[in-house]
C-alpha positions in Angstrom: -15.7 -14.0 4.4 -13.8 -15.9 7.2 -11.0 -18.5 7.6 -13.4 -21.1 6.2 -14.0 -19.7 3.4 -11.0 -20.1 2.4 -10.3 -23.7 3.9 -9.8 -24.9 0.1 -7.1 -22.7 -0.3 -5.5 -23.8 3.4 -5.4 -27.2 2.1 -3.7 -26.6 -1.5 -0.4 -25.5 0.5 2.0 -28.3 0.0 5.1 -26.1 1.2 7.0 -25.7 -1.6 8.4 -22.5 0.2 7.7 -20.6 -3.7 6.0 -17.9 -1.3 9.6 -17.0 0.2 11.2 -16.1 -3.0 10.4 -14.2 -6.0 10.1 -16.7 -9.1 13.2 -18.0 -10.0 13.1 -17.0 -13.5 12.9 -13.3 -11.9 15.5 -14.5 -9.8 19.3 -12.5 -10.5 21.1 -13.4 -7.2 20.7 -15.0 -4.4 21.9 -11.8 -2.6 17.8 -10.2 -3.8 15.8 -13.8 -3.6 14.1 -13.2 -0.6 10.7 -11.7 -1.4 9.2 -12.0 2.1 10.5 -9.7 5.0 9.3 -11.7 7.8 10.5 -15.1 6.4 13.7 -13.2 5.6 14.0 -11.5 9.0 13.0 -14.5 11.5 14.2 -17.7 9.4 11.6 -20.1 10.7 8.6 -21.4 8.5 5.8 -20.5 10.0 6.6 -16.8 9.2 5.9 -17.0 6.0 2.6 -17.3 4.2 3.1 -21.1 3.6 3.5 -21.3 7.7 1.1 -19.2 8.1 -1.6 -21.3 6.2 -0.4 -24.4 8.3 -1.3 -22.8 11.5 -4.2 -22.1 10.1 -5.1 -25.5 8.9 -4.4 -26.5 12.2 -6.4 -24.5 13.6 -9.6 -25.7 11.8 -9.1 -29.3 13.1 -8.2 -28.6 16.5 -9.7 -25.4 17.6 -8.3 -21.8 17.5 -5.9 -20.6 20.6 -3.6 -17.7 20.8 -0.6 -18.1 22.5 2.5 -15.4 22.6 4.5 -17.1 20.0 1.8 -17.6 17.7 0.4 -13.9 18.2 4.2 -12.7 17.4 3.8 -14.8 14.0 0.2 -13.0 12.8 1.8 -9.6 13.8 5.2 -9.8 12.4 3.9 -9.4 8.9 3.7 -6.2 6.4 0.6 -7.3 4.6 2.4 -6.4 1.5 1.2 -9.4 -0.2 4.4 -10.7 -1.8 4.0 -14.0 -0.7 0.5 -14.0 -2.0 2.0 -13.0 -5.7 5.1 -15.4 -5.3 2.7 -18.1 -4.9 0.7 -17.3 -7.7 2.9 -17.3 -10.4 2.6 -21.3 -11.1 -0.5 -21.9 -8.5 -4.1 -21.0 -8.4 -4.9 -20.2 -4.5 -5.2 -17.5 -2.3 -2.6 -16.8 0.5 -2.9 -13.0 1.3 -6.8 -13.2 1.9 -6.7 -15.9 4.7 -3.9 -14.3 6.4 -6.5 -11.1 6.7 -9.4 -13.2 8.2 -6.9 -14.5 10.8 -6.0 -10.9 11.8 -9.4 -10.3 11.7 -10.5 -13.0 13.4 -7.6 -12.3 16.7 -9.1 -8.9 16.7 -12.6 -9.9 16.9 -12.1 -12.1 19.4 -10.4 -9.8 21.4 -6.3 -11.2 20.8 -5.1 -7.5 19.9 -2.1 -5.9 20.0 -1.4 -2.8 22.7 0.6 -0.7 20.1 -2.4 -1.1 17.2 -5.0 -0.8 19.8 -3.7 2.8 20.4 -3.3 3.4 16.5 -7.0 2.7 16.1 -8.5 4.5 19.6 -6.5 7.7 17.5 -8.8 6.7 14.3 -12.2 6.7 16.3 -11.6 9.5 18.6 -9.4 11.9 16.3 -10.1 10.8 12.8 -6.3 10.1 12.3 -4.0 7.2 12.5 -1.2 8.8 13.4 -1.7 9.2 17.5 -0.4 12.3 19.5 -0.4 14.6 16.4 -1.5 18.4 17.9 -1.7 19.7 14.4 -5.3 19.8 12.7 -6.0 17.5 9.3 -5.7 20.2 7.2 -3.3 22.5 8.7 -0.9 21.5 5.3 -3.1 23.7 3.5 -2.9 26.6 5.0 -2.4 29.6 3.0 -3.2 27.6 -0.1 -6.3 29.1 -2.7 -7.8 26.0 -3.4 -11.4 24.8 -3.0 -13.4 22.5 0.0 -15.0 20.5 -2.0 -17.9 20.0 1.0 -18.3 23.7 0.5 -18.0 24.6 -3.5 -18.2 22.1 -6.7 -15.6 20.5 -7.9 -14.3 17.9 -10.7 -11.5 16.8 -8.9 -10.8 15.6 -4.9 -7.1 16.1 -3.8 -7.0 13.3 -0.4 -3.9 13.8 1.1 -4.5 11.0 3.7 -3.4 10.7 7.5 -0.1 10.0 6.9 0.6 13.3 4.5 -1.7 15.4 6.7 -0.3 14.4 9.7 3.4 14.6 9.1 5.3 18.1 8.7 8.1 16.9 6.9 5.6 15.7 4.0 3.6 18.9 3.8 5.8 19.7 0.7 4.7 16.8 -1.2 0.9 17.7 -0.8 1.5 21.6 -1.5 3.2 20.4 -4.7 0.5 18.3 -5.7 -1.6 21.2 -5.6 0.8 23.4 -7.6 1.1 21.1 -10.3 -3.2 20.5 -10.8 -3.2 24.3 -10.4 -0.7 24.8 -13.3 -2.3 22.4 -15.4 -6.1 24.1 -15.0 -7.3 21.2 -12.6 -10.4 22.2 -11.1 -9.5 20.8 -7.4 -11.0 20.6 -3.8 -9.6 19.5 -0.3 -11.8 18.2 2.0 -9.6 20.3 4.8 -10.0 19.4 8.4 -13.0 17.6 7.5 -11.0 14.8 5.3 -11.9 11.9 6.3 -9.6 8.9 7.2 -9.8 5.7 4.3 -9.5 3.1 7.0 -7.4 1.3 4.9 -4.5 0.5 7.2 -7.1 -0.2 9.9 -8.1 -3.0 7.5 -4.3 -4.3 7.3 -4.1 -4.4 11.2 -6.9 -6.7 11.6 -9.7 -4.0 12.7 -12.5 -4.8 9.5 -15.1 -2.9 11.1 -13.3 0.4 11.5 -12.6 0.0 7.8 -16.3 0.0 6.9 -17.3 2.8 9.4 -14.6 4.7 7.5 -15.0 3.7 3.8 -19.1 4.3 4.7 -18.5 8.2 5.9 -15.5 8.4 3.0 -18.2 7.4 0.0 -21.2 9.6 1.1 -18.9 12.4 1.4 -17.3 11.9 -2.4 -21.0 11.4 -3.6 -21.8 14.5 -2.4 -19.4 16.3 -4.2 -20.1 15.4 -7.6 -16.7 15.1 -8.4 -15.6 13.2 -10.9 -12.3 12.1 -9.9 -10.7 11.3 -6.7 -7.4 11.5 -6.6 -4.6 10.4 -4.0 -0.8 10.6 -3.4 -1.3 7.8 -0.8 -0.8 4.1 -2.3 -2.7 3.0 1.0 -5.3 5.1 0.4 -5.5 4.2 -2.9 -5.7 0.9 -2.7 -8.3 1.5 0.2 -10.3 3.3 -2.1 -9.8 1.6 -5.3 -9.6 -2.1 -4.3 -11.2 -2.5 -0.3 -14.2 0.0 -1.2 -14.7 -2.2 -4.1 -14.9 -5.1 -2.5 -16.8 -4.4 0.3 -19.8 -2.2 -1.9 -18.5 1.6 -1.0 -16.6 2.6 -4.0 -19.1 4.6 -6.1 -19.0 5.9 -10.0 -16.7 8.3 -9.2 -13.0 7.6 -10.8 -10.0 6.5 -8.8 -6.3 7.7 -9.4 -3.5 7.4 -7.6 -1.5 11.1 -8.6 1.0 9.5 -10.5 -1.7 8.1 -13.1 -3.2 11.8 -13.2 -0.2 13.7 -13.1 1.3 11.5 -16.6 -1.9 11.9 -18.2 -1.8 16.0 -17.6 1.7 15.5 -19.0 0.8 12.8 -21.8 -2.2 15.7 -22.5 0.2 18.1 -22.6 -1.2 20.4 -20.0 2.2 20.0 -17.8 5.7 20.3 -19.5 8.8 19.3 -17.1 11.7 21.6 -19.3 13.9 22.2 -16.1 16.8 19.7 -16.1 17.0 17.5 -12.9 20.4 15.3 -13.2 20.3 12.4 -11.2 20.2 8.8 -11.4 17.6 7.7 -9.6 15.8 4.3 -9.1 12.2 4.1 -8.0 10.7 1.8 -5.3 7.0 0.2 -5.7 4.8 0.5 -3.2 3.2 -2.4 -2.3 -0.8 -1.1 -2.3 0.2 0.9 -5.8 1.8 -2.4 -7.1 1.1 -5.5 -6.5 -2.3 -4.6 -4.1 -3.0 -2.4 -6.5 -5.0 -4.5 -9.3 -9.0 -3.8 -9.8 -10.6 -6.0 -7.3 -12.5 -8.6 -9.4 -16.0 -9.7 -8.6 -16.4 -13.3 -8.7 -19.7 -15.5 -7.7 -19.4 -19.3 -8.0 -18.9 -22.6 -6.9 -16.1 -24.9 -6.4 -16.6 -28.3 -8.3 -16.4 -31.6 -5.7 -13.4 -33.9 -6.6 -9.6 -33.6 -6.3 -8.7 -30.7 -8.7 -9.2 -27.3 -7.2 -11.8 -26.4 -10.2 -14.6 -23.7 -9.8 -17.3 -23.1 -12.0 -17.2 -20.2 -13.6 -13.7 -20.7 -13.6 -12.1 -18.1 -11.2 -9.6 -14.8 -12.1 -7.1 -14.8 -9.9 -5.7 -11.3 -8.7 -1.7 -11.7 -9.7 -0.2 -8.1 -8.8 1.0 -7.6 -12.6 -2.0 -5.2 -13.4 -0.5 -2.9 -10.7 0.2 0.9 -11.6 4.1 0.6 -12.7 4.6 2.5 -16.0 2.7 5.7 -14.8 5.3 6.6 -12.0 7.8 5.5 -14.4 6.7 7.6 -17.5 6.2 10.6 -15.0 10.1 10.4 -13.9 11.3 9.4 -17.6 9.3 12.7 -19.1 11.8 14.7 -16.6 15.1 15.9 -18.5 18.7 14.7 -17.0 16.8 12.2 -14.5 17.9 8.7 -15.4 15.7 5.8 -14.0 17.4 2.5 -13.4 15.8 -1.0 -11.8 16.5 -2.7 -9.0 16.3 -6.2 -8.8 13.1 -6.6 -7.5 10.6 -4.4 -8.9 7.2 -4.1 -9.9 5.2 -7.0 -8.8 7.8 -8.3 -6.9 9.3 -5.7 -5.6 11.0 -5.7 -1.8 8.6 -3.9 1.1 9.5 -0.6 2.5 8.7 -2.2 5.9 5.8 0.3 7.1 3.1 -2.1 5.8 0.8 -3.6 8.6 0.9 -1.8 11.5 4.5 -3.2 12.2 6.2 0.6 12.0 4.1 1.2 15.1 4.3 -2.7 17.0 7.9 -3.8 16.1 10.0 -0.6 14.5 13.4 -2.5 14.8 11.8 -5.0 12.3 10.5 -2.3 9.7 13.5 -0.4 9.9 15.3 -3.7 9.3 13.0 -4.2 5.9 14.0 -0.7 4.8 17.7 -1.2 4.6 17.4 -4.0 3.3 15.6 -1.9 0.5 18.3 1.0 0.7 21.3 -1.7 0.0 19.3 -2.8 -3.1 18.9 0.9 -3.9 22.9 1.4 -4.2 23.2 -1.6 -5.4 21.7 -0.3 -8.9 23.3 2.5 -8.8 21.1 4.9 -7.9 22.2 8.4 -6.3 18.6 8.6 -4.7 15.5 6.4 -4.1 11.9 7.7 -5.7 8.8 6.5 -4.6 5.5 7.4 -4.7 3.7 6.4 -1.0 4.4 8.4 1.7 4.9 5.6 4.2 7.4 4.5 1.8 8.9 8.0 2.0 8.7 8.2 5.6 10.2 4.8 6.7 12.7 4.8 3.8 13.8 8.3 4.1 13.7 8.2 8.0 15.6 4.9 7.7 18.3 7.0 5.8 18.7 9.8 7.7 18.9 7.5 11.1 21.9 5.5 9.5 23.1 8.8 8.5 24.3 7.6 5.1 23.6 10.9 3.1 21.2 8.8 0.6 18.1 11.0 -0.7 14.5 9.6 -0.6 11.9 11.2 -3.0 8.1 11.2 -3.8 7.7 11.5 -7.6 5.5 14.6 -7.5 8.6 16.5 -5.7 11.1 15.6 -8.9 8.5 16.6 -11.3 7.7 20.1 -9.4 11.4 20.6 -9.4 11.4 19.7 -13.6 7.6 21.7 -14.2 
């Protein structure tokens, strides 16, 4: 689809500003209101998805153009959909899908941005998104028994995704995950140096194409397999593979978890049994492609009926984040004895960024690491002794957030308080 696809939903913005805030009978404080980091961060309208829309409206009369300032505005954004799900709780319109065809469209026609450009040259010439890495895809593994699943049959794929694979300090999380489906009698596979990138993130910065190339190679390989279940401890990835391939006709029959879901059903099967005591108050953090992003994508094929009202025929199912995967994390940290999981403010659906979202870790840092404390106070503020999460660019840019400010305040993925507990 493109901009004017979505020229209906352009128009039904009356800027009521309800995509800046959570809904105000979510609301606790004005101190956690904000729901939108770059509305939050740069105080001026058309940073937010209302603005946004405007520009774009403007844009359809009068022809597109991309200045500096209005280039800042489409890259200053996490993608993380808030405003989309802010929007929707009273109105029926999209907001998150035209503010993707607008990246889209800069890119295509040639408006990039230098940091994301050398992001995605990484993707196409080293099958990684993470640029001036020297280790190899699945150097993580090393040592580990466990299956290539292009090699040997398996029922279960392990993707640990460029962000695990790539990143020494989260190793541990992915040589956990392996432990624990090894415990429970998984039969599991890695893919190895041959594991392909989802293309997801390429998708959030505007580059649609490298997302199919990706989600193309990413499907045959999983049909080859005869796996029955892919499974993930990336919430990008995920939602790349549960939502995008979807969407665009790449997702297959094979089933899609996210390792929180699998790892509470081993539990809730009783195949894993957490008896080691880990005391600790802890509160968890959504990630925004696990949350909110993280609803079935839902097929729809209609028309819009002429007149005022925005009516379609069939009537339309709006995606409104609060079919997410929220009590699987949860009921994975609750089954661990001595933790004690409390809330902050904003949670689920509306939960705060971590900041990484959108290729704005890599073209503005100062901004994402701005998101993340924000996300860090709110932490203390409930309480918590520690952060949990269960993304690991929500680990990374949290955790590294932490340790910069050197505050002494802990950042965890789920699977590595469970290990600890199993």
């Amino acid at each position: 689809m493109a901009i004017q696809d979505y020229q209906g939903d352009i128009n039904m913005c009356c800027r009521c500003s309800a995509c800046k805030h959570i809904p105000l009978q979510k609301i606790n404080g004005m101190e956690h209101a904000y729901n939108c980091p770059s509305i939050s961060k740069y105080e001026y309208h058309a940073y937010s998805g209302g603005g946004r829309l405007i520009t774009m409206r403007q844009m359809l009369t009068t022809g597109f153009y991309y200045s500096d300032k209005l280039m800042d505005i489409v890259k200053n954004c996490q993608m993380c959909g808030a405003c989309d799900i802010s929007c929707k709780f009273a109105m029926d319109m999209e907001v998150l899908d035209p503010i993707q065809e607008f990246r889209i469209k800069t890119v295509d026609e040639g408006h990039t941005v230098p940091a994301l450009d050398k992001v995605i040259e990484s993707l196409r010439k080293q099958n990684t998104m993470k640029p001036g890495s020297k280790s190899k895809r699945g150097d993580w593994a090393k040592g580990l028994d466990v299956k290539d699943y292009t090699k040997q049959k398996v029922k279960v794929i392990y993707h640990a995704g460029c962000r695990t694979a790539f990143d020494k300090d989260l190793w541990p999380v992915a040589t956990a995950t392996i432990s624990l489906l090894k415990k429970a009698g998984v039969e599991v596979g890695i893919a190895g140096n041959s594991e392909p990138c989802c293309g997801g993130r390429a998708y959030q910065m505007g580059y649609k194409e490298d997302l199919l190339r990706q989600a193309k190679e990413s499907a045959a390989m999983f049909e080859k397999s005869g796996a029955k279940i892919l499974v993930t401890g990336c919430a990008e990835c995920y939602h790349a593979f549960k939502v995008l391939y979807d969407k665009f006709g790449f997702k297959g029959k094979i089933e899609v978890l996210h390792i929180t879901q699998y790892l509470d059903r081993l539990i809730k099967e009783g195949k894993l049994k957490p008896t080691k005591k880990v005391n600790m108050t802890v509160t968890y953090h959504d990630p925004c492609h696990l949350g909110r992003l993280g609803e079935d994508y839902i097929h729809w094929k209609g028309k819009r009926i002429p007149g005022i009202s925005f009516v379609f025929d069939p009537p339309k199912t709006y995606r409104r984040g609060s079919n997410g995967v929220y009590a699987p994390p949860r009921d994975v940290l609750n089954s661990i004895p001595g933790l004690k999981l409390v809330e902050m403010d904003r949670n689920k659906e509306y939960a705060w960024c971590c900041g990484a979202g959108g290729g704005v870790a890599e073209s503005n840092p100062e901004f994402a690491s701005w998101t993340a404390e924000q996300r860090l106070e709110e932490a203390k503020s409930a309480g918590a002794q520690a952060l949990v999460t269960a993304c690991p660019g929500c680990e990374n840019m949290l955790g590294g957030t932490a340790k910069a400010a050197k505050s002494g305040f802990k950042v965890y993925d789920v699977v590595e308080l469970l290990d600890r507990a199993v």
